[in-house]
C-alpha positions in Angstrom: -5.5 -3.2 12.3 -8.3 -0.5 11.7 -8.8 1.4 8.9 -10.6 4.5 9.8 -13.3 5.2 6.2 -12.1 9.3 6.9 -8.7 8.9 6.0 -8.5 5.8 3.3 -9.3 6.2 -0.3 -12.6 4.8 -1.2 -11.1 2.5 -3.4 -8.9 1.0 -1.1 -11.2 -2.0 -0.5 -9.2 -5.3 -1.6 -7.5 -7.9 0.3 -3.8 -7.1 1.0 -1.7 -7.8 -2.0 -1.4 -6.9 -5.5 -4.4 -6.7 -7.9 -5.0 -5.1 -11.8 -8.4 -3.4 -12.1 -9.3 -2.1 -15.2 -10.5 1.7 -15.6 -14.1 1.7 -15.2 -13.2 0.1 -11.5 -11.8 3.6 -10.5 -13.0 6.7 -10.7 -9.5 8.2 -11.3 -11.3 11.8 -12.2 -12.8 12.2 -8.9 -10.8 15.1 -7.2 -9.3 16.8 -10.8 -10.1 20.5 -11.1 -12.1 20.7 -13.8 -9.5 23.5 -15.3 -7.2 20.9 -15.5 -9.1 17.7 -16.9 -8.4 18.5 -20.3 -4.5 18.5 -19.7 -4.3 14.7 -18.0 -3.5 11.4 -19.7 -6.0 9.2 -19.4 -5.0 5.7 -17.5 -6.5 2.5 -19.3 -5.8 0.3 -16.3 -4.9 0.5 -12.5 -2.1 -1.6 -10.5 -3.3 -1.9 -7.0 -1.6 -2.2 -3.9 -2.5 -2.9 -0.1 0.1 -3.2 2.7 -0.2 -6.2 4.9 0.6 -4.7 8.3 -0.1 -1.0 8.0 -3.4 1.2 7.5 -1.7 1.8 3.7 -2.2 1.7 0.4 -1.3 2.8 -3.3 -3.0 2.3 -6.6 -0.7 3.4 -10.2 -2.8 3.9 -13.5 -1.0 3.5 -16.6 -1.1 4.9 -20.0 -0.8 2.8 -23.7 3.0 2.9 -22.8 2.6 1.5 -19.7 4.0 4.5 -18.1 2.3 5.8 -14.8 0.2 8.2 -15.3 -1.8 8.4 -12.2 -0.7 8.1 -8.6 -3.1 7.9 -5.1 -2.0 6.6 -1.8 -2.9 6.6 1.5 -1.8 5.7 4.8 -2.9 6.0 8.4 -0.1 5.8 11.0 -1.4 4.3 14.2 0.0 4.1 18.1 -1.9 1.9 20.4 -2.7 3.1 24.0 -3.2 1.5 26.9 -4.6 2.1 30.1 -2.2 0.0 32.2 -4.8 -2.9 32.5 -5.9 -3.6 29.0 -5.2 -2.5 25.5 -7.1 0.5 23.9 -8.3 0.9 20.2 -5.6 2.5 18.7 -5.1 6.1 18.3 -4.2 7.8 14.9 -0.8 9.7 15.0 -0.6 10.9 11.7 -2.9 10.3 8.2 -1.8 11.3 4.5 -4.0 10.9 1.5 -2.7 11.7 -1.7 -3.9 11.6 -5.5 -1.5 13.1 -8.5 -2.2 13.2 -12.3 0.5 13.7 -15.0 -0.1 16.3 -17.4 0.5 16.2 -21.4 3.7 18.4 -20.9 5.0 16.0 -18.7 4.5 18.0 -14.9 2.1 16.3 -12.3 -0.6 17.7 -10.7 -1.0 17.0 -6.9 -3.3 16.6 -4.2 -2.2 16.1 -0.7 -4.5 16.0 2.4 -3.3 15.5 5.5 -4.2 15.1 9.0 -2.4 15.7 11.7 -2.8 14.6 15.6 -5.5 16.2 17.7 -7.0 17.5 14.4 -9.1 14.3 12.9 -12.1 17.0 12.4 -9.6 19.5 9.9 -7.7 17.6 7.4 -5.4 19.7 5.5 -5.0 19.7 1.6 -3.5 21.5 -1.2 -2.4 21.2 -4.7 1.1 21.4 -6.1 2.6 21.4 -9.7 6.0 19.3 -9.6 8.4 18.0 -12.1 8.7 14.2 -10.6 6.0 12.0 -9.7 5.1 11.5 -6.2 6.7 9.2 -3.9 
């Protein structure tokens, strides 16, 4: 499996599994509008996830009440190739990136970036105000 650095978070750099980092390990701010860093919980600590077979991988920050309060993921989805002799590095199909805050009145604050096929040079991204915490 390769993990292209463009399209994983930088902080996605632990052995598949489970691990608890505690806040100064992530820099959870990175990314926030500056408009809107006054209007996030804070997280204390981090739950950190890798996948085991896919390019993927999802860290939660909670708050005092162990609620989740801070969201990223990202994933690369990968085809390989082949030239009908040998196998070929794989070739990304499709790459997400994703980090969301949730605000003091409760809403979350979203950043997606995306990137899709033939267009590794121009990811995507936008923010989005939602109800419901990211998948």
């Amino acid at each position: 499996m390769t993990r292209h650095p463009l399209y994983t978070h930088q902080y996605f750099d632990i052995a598949p599994g489970h691990v608890r980092r505690p806040t100064e390990a992530i820099k959870w701010q990175e990314g926030l509008p500056p408009e809107w860093a006054d209007q996030v919980i804070a997280p204390l600590y981090f739950d950190h996830y890798m996948d085991y077979q896919i390019a993927a991988a999802r860290i939660l920050g909670r708050d005092e009440d162990d609620h989740v309060c801070y969201c990223a993921h990202s994933f690369v989805l990968e085809s390989p190739t082949t030239n009908g002799v040998r196998r070929q590095p794989a070739a990304m199909t499709y790459a997400e990136s994703l980090r969301a805050w949730r605000l003091r009145d409760g809403r979350w604050l979203t950043h997606r970036v995306v990137v899709a096929p033939g267009a590794t040079d121009k990811p995507r991204g936008f923010f989005a105000l939602s109800n419901t915490r990211p998948a």
